[in-house]
C-alpha positions as CSV (number, residue, x, y, z in Angstrom):
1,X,124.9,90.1,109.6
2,X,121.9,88.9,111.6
3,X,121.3,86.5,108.6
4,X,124.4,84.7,109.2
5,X,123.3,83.9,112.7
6,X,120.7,82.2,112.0
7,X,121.1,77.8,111.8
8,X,121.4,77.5,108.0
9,X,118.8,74.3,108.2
10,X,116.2,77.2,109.6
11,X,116.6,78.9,106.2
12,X,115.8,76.1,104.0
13,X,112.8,75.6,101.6
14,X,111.4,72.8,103.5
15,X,111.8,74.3,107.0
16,X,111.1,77.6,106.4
17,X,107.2,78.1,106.9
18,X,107.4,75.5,109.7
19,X,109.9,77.8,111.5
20,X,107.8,80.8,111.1
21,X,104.8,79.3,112.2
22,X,106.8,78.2,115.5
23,X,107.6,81.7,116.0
24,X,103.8,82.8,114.9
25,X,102.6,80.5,117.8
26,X,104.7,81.2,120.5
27,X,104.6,85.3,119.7
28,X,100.7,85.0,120.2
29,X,101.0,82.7,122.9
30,X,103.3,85.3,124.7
31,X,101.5,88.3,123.7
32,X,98.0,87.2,123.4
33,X,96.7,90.9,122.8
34,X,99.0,91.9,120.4
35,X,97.2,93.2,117.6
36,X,94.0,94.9,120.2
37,X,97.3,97.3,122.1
38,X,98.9,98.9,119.5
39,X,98.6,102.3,120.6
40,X,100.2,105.7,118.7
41,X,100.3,104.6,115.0
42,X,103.4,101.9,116.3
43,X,101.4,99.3,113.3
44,X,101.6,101.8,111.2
45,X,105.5,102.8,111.5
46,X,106.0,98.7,111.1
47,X,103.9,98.7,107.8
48,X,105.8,101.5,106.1
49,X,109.1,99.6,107.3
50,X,107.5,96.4,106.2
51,X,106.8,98.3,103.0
52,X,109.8,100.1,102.4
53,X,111.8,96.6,102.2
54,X,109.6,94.6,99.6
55,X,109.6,97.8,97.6
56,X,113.1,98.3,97.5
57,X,113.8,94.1,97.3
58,X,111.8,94.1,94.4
59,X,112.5,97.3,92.9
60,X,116.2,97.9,93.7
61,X,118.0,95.1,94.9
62,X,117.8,91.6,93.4
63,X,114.8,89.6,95.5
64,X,116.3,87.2,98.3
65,X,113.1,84.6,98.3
66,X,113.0,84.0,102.3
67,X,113.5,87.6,103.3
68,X,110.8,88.7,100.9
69,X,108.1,86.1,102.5
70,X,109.0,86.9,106.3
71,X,108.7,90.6,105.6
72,X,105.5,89.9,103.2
73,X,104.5,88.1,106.1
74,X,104.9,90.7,109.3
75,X,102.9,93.4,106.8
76,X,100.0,90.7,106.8
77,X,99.5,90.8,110.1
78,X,100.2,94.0,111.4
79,X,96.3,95.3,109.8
80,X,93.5,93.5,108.7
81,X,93.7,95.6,105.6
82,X,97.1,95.0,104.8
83,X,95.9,92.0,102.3
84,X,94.2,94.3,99.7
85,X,96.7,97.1,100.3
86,X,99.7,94.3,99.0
87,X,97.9,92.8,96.6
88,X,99.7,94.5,93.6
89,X,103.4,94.2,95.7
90,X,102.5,90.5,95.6
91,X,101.0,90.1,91.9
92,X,104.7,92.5,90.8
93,X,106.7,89.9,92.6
94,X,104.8,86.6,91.3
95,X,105.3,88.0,87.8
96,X,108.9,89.5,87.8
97,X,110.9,88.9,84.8
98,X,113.4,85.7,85.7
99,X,116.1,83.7,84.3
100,X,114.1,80.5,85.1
101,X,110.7,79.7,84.1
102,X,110.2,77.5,87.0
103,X,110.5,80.5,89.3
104,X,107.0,82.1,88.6
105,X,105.9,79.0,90.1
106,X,107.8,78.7,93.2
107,X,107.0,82.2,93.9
108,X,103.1,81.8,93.5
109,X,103.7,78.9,95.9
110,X,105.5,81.4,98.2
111,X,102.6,83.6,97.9
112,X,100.2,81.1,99.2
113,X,102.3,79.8,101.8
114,X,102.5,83.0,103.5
115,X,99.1,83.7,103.1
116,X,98.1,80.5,105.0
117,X,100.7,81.8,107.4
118,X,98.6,84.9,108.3
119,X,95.3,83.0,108.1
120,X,96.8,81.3,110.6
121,X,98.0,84.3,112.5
122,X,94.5,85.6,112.3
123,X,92.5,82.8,113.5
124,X,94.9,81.9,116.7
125,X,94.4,85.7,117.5
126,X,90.5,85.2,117.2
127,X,90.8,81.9,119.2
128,X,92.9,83.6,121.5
129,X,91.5,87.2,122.4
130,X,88.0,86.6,121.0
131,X,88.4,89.1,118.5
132,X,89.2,89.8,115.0
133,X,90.3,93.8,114.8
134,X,88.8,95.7,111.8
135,X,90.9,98.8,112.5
136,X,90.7,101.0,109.2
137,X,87.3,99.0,108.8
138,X,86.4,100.8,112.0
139,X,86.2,104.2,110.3
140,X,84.7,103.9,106.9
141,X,82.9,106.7,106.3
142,X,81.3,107.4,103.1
143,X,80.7,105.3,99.8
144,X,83.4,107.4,98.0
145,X,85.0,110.6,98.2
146,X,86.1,112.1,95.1
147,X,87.5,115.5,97.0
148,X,89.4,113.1,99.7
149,X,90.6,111.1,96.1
150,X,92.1,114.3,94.5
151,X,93.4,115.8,97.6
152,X,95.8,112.2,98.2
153,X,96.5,112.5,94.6
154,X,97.4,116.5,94.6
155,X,100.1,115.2,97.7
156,X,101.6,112.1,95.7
157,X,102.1,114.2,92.4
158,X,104.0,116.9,94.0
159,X,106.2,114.7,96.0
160,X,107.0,111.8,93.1
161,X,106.4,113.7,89.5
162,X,109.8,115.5,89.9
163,X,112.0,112.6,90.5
164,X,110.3,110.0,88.6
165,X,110.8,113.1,85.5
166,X,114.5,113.1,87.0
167,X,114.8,109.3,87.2
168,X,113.0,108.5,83.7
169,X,115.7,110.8,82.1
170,X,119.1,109.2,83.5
171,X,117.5,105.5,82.9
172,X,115.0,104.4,80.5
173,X,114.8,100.9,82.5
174,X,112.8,103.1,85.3
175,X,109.8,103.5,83.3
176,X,108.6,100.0,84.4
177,X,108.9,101.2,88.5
178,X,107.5,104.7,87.4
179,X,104.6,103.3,85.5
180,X,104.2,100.8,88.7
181,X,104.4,103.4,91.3
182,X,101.6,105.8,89.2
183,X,99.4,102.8,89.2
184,X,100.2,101.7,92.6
185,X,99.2,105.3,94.3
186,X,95.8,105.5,92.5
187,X,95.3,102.0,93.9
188,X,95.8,102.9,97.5
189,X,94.3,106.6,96.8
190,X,91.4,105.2,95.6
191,X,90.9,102.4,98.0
192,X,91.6,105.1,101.0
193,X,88.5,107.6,99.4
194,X,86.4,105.3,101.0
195,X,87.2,106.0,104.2
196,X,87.8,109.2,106.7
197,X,90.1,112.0,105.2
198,X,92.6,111.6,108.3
199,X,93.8,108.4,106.7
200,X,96.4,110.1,105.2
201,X,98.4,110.7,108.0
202,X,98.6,107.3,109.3
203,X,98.3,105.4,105.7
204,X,98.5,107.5,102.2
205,X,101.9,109.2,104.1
206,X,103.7,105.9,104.7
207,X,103.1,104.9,100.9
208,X,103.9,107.7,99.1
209,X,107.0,107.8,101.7
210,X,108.2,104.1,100.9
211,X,107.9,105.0,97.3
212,X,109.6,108.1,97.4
213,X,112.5,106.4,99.1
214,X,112.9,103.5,96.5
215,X,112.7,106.4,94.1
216,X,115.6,107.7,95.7
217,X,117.9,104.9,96.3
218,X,117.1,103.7,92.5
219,X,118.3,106.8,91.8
220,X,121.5,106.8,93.9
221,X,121.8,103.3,91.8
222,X,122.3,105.2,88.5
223,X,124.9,108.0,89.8
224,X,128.3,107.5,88.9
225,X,129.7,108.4,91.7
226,X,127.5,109.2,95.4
227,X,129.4,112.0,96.2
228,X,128.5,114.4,99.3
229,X,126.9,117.2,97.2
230,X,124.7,114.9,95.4
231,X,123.3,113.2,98.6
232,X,122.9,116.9,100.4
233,X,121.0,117.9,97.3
234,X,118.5,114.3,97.6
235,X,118.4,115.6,101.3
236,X,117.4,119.0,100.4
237,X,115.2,118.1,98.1
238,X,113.5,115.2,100.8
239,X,113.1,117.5,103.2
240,X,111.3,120.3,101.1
241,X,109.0,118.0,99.6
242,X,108.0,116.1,103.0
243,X,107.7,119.8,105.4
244,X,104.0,119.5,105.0
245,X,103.8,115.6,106.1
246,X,106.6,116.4,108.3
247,X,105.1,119.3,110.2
248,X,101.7,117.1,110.7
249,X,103.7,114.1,111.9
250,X,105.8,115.8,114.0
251,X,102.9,117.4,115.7
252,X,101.1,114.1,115.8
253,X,104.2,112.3,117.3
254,X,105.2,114.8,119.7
255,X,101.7,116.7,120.5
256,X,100.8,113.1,121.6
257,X,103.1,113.0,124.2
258,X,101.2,114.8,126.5
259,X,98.2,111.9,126.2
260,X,100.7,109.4,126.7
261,X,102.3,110.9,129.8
262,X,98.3,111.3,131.5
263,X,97.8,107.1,130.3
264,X,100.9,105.7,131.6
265,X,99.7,107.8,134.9
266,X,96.1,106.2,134.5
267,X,98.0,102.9,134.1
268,X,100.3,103.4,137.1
269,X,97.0,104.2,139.2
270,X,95.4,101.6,138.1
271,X,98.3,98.9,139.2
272,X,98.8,100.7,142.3
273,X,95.1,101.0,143.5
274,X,95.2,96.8,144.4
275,X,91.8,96.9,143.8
276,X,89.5,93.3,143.7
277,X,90.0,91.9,140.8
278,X,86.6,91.4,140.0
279,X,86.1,95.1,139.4
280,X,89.6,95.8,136.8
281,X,87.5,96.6,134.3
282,X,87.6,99.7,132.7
283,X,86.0,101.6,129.4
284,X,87.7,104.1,126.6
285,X,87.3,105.3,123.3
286,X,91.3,104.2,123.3
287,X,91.7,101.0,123.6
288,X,95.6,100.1,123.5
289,X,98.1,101.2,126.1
290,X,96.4,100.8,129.3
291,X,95.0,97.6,128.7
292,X,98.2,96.6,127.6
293,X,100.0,97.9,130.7
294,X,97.5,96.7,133.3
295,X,95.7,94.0,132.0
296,X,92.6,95.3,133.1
297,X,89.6,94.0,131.4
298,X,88.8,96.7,128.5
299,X,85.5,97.7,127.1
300,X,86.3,99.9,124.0
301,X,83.5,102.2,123.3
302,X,84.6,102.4,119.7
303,X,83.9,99.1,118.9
304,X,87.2,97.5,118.0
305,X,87.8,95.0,120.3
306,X,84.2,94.9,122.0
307,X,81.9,93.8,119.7
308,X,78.7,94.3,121.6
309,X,79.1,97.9,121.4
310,X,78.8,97.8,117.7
311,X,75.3,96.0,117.6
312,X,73.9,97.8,121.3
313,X,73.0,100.7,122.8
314,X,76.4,102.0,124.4
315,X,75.3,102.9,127.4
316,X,73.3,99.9,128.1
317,X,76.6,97.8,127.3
318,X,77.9,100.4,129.9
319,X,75.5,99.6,132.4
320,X,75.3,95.9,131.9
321,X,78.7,95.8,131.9
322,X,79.8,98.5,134.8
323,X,83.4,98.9,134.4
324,X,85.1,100.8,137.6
325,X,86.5,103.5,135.7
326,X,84.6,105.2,132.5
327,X,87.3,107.5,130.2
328,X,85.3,109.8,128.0
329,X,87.0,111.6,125.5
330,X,86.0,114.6,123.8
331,X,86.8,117.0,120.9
332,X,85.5,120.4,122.9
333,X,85.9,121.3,126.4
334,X,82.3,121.0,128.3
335,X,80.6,120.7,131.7
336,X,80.9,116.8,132.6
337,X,77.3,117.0,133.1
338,X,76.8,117.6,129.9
339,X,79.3,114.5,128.9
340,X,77.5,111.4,126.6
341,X,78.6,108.3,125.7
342,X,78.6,108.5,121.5
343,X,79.4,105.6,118.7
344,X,79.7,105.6,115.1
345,X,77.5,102.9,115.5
346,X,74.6,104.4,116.8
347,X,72.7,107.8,116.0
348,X,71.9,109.4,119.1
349,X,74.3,109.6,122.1
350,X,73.7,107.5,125.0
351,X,73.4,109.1,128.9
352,X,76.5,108.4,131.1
353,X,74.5,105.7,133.9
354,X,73.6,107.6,137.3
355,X,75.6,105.4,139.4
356,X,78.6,107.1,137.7
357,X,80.5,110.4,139.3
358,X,82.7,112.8,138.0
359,X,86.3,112.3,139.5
360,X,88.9,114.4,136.7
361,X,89.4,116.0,133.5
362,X,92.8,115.7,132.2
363,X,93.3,117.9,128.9
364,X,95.1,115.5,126.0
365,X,97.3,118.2,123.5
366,X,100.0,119.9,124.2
367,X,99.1,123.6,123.2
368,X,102.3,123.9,121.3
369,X,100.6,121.6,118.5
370,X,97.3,122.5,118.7
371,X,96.1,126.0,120.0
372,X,92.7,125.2,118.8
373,X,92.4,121.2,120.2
374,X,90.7,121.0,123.2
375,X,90.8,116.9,123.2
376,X,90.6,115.6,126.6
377,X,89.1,112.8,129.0
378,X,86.4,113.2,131.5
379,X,87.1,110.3,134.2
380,X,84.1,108.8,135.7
381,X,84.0,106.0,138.2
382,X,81.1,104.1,140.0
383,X,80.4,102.6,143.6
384,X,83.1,99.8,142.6
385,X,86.0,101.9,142.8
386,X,88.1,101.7,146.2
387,X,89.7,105.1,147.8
388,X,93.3,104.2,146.0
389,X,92.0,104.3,142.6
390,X,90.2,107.6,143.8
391,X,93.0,109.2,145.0
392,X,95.7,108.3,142.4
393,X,93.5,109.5,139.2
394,X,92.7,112.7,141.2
395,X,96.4,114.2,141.3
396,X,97.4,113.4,137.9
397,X,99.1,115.9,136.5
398,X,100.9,116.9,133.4
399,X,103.3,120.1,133.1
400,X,103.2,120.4,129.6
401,X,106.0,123.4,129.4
402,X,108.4,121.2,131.1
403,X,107.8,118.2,128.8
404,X,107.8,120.0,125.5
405,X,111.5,120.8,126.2
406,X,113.3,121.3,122.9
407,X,110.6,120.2,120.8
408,X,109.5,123.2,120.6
409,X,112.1,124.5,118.7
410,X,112.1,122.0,116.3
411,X,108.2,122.8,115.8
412,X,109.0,126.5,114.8
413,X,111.5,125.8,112.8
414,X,109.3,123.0,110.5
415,X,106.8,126.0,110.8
416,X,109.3,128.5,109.1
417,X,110.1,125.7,106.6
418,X,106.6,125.3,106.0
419,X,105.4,128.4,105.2
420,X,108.2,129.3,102.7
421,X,107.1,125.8,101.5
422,X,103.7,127.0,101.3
């Protein structure tokens, strides 16, 4: 086991949190950008995994101290939010039933050790990169949303009512997880309704999914024997409850392929261009991969990691600033003359700056997914931008049919299983 390679002094009490913050320092010193270039939902995978083991090590298997804080830990920092979403993970495993009544104790103090660890994390990333991400902060929307409420709720019922009735009848020591798990959904329901109703996909899904899978391996716990009709049933029975969340994540996954094919070509322009390196600068409404990739400077016209578009006129930031290359992306498919520059920040849009010209529009969804999407960028570039850069982001190209390849097969099926779902 990976455990048993690591120097048993590492894993002692006393050089435990010094060891981590080691590795804290040198991961941000390597990868300076890290939290600004996540790109495709990757912080959200790494929550739900982050997730799925202090659920289960609390819930299912007997709590190993160290483990518990490094994974506590990585959750922390992958979102900003991640500190009010753990809060009752944290307050369950401070107050867990133990043989000694020192151990309440020592685990508060683990508590506050790894939450100086992420402060940590936190402020050499601002120190760093100048910027302190408010991703889901980003997109609040509205005060409160009662229907967005009810509809997370109406999902989380129908996936964990039936084995939480199922688990509550072979073993009456489940109530406590059961009554934890109702209590624990309304939390993150209710702290969700104040936001957009697309969280689900990237946030509500990954909880109820951790959940559901504790649920399951607790129940596994209580068979007397895990034969291979019980564990085809659990499968069948996975499978038909997650086809909607499936279906959507699949489509997000996949569909998004096509984007990602058209940035790594924008990035692969953008390093072969050899363009002055006083005019790498680029802005996009996605700030994550090509930035990453190139190390171009980024201005992110949604605000995240460029602060001055949240408190200015966009396209004054835009002219001030005058990035070579301006990605617009857009939800219908228009006239580029008729392209603005838009923030949630602002009311009215903003005029793309005159010494801007069309170059390309690359469309963003594979049609497979979406028949009615018409997501895309509208490339612009200015005066700046030398006959390379020109050249490479005007043959861009994505044959969609040809990357699809077996995908789509796997799309009408979970479209079958859908509908009979349904």
């Amino acid at each position: 086991m990976l455990l048993n390679k690591i120097p048993k002094k590492l894993l002692t009490e006393k050089n435990f949190f010094l060891s981590s913050i080691a590795f804290l320092v040198y991961t941000i010193l390597i990868f300076p950008f890290l939290l600004p270039n996540f790109f495709s939902g990757l912080e959200t995978a790494l929550f739900t995994l982050s997730l799925f083991v202090l659920m289960s090590s609390i819930f299912v298997d007997p709590i190993d101290e160290k483990w518990f804080m490094l994974w506590l830990g990585i959750a922390l920092t992958l979102r900003i939010d991640s500190i009010f979403l753990l809060i009752p993970l944290m307050i369950i495993y401070v107050i867990k039933p133990t043989e000694s009544p020192n151990r309440i104790r020592i685990r508060l103090r683990n508590i506050i050790i790894v939450l100086a660890y992420t402060t940590v994390f936190f402020l050499l990333h601002y120190v760093l990169t100048d910027n302190l991400v408010p991703l889901s902060f980003g997109h609040k929307s509205n005060p409160f949303s009662l229907t967005t409420f009810l509809n997370y709720i109406k999902y989380s019922v129908i996936v964990l009512s039936p084995l939480s009735i199922v688990l509550l009848g072979r073993n009456n020591r489940s109530f406590g997880l059961i009554f934890f798990a109702i209590l624990y959904i309304l939390y993150i329901n209710f702290f969700y309704s104040f936001f957009m109703e697309w969280h689900f996909n990237r946030y509500i899904f990954p909880f109820v999914f951790s959940l559901f899978s504790v649920f399951l391996l607790t129940l596994i716990k209580t068979l007397e024997k895990v034969d291979t009709t019980n564990i085809a049933l659990l499968s069948v029975y996975m499978l038909f409850m997650y086809i909607p969340g499936t279906l959507q994540g699949f489509s997000w996954v996949s569909g998004y392929r096509v984007a990602m094919l058209n940035l790594k070509q924008i990035a692969n322009v953008f390093l072969e261009s050899d363009i002055d390196e006083n005019y790498r600068t680029f802005a996009t409404y996605d700030a994550g991969y090509i930035t990453y990739r190139t190390g171009w400077d980024i201005i992110d016209l949604y605000g995240l990691t460029t602060p001055e578009v949240v408190h200015n006129d966009i396209g004054r930031v835009i002219a001030e600033r005058n990035p070579t290359v301006l990605i617009v992306s857009t939800g219908i498919h228009i006239e580029p003359s008729a392209v603005t520059l838009f923030s949630q920040y602002q009311e009215a849009p903003s005029a793309v700056p005159s010494n801007y010209y069309f170059l390309k529009h690359l469309p963003l969804t594979n049609q497979y997914w979406w028949s009615w999407s018409q997501y895309s960028y509208y490339i612009f570039v200015n005066e700046n931008a030398n006959p390379a850069l020109v050249t490479g982001l005007m043959n861009i190209t994505v044959d969609v049919e040809k990357e699809i390849g077996y995908q789509k097969y796997i799309f009408r099926f979970l479209q079958i299983l859908s509908a009979l779902r349904l």
